[in-house]
Residue frames as qw, qx, qy, qz and C-alpha x, y, z in Angstrom:
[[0.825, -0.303, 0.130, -0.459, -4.15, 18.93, 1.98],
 [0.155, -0.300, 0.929, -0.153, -2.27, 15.95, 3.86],
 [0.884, -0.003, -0.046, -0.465, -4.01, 12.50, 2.89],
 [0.370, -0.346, 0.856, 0.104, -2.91, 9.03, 3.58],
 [0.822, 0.078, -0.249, -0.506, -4.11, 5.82, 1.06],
 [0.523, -0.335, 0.754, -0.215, -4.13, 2.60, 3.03],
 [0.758, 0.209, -0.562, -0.256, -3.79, -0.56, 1.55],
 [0.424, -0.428, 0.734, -0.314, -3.91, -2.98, 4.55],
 [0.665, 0.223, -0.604, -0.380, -3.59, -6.95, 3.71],
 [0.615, -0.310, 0.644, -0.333, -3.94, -9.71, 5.24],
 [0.011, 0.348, -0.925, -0.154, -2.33, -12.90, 3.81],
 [0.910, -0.036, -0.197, -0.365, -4.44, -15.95, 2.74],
 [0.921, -0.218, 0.309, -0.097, -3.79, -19.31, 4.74],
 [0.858, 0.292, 0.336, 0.255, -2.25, -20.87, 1.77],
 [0.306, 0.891, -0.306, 0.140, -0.02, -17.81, 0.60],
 [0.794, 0.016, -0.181, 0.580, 3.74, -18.58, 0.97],
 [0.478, -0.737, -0.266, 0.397, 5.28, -16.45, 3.22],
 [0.489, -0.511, 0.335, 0.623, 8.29, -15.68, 1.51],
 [0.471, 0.424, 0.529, 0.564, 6.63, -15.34, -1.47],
 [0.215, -0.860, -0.435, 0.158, 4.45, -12.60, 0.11],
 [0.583, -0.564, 0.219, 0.542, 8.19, -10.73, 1.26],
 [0.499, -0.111, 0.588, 0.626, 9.52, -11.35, -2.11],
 [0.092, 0.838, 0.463, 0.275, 5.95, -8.73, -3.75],
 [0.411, -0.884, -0.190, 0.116, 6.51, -6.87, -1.31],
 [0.566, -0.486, 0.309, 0.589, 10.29, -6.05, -1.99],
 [0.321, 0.442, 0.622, 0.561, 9.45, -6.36, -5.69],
 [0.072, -0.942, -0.307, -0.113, 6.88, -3.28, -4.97],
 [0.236, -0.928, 0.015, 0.288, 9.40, -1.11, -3.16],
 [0.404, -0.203, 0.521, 0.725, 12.29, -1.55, -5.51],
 [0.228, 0.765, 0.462, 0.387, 9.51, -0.35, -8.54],
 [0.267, -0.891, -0.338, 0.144, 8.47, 2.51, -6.08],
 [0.503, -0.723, 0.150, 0.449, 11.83, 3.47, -5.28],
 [0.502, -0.067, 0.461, 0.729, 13.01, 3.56, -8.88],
 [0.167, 0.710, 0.614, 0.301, 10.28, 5.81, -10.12],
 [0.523, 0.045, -0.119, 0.843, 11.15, 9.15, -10.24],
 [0.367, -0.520, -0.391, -0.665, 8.06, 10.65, -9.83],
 [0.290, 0.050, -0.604, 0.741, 8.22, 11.91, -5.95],
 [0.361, -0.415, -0.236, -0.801, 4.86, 13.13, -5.63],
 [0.673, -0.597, 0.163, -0.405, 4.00, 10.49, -3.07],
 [0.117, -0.436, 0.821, -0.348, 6.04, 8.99, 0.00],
 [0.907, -0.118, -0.396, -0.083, 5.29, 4.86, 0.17],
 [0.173, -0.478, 0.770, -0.385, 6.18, 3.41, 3.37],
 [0.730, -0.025, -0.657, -0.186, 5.60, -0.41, 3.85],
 [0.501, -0.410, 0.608, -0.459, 4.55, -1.85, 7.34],
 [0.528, -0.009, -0.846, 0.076, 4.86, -5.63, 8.71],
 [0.770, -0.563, -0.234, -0.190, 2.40, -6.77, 11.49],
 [0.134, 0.642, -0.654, 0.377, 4.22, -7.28, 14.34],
 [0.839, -0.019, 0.328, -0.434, 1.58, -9.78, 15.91],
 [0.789, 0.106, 0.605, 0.024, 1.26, -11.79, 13.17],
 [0.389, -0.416, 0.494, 0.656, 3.53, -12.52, 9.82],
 [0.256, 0.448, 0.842, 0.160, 0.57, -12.66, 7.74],
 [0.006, 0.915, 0.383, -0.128, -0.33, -8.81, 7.96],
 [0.421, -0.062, 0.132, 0.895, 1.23, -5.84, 5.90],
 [0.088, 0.825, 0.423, -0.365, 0.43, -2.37, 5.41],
 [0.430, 0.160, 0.229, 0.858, 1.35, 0.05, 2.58],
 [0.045, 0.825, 0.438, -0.354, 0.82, 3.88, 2.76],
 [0.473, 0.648, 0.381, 0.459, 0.56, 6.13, 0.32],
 [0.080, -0.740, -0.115, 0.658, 1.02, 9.92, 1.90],
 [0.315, 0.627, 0.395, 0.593, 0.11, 12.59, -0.68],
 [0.109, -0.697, -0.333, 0.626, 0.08, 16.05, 0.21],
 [0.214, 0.432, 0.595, 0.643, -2.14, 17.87, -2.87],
 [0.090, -0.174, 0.043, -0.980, -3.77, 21.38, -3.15],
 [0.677, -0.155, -0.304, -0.652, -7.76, 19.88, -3.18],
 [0.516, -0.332, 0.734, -0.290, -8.93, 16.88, -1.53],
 [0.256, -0.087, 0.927, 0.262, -8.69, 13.25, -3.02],
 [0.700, 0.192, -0.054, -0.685, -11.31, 12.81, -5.67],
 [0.985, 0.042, -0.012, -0.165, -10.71, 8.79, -4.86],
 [0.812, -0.357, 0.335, 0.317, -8.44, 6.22, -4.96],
 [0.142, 0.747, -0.498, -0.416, -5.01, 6.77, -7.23],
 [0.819, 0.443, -0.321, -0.172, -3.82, 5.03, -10.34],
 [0.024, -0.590, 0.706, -0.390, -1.08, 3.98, -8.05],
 [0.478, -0.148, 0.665, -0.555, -2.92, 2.82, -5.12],
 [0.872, 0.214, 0.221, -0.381, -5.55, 0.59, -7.21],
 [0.594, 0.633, -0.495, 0.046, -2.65, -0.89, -9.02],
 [0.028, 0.447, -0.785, 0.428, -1.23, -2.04, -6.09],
 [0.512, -0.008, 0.573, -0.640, -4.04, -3.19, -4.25],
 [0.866, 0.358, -0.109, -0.331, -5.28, -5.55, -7.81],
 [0.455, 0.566, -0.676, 0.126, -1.89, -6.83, -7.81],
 [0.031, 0.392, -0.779, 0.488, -1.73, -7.96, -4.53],
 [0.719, -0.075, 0.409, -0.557, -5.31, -9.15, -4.27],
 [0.668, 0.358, -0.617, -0.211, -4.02, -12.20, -5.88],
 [0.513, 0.103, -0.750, 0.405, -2.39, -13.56, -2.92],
 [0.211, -0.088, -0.631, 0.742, -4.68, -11.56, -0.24],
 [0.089, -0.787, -0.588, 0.164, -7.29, -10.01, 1.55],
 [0.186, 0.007, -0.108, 0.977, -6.69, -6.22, 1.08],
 [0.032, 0.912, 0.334, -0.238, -9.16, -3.22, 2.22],
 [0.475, 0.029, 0.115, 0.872, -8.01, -0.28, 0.56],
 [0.122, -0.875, -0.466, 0.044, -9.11, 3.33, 1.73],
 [0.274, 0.636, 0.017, 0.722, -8.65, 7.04, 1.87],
 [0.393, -0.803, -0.354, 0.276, -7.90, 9.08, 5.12],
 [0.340, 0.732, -0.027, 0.590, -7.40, 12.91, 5.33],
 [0.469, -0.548, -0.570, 0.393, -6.22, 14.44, 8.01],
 [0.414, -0.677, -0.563, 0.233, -7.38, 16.04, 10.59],
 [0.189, 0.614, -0.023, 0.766, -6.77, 20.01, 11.09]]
């Protein structure tokens, strides 16, 4: 089964941009050194507005999600420091 986990954020007022950038980079250099390949992280930037990012999880697992991942909630605790974040589960579609 194909599933995505969204973490979508949305900057506070008062965050520093570049600090924002500088998580964010920090996250994909972790990500990218972990050798554990199980799931594909792709990072989006708004394109509107510089204040909005998106990370997705893709998993693709035998069952369907029994919830959010040790990953995903890790990320999303980390980052609510400096943001709004929603963080959710979508499967898809057949």
């Amino acid at each position: 089964m194909r599933w995505v986990e969204m973490i979508t954020v949305r900057l506070a007022a008062s965050t520093d941009c570049a600090e924002a950038q500088r998580l964010f980079s920090d996250i994909r250099k972790n990500i990218d050194a972990d050798e554990d390949k199980r799931v594909h992280v792709v990072i989006y930037r708004g394109s509107m507005l510089e204040s909005d990012w998106a990370i997705h999880l893709h998993h693709d697992t035998v069952g369907c999600p029994s919830g959010r991942t040790w990953l995903g909630i890790t990320l999303a605790d980390e980052i609510r420091r400096i943001a709004l974040v929603d963080h959710s589960i979508w499967i898809e579609e057949t």
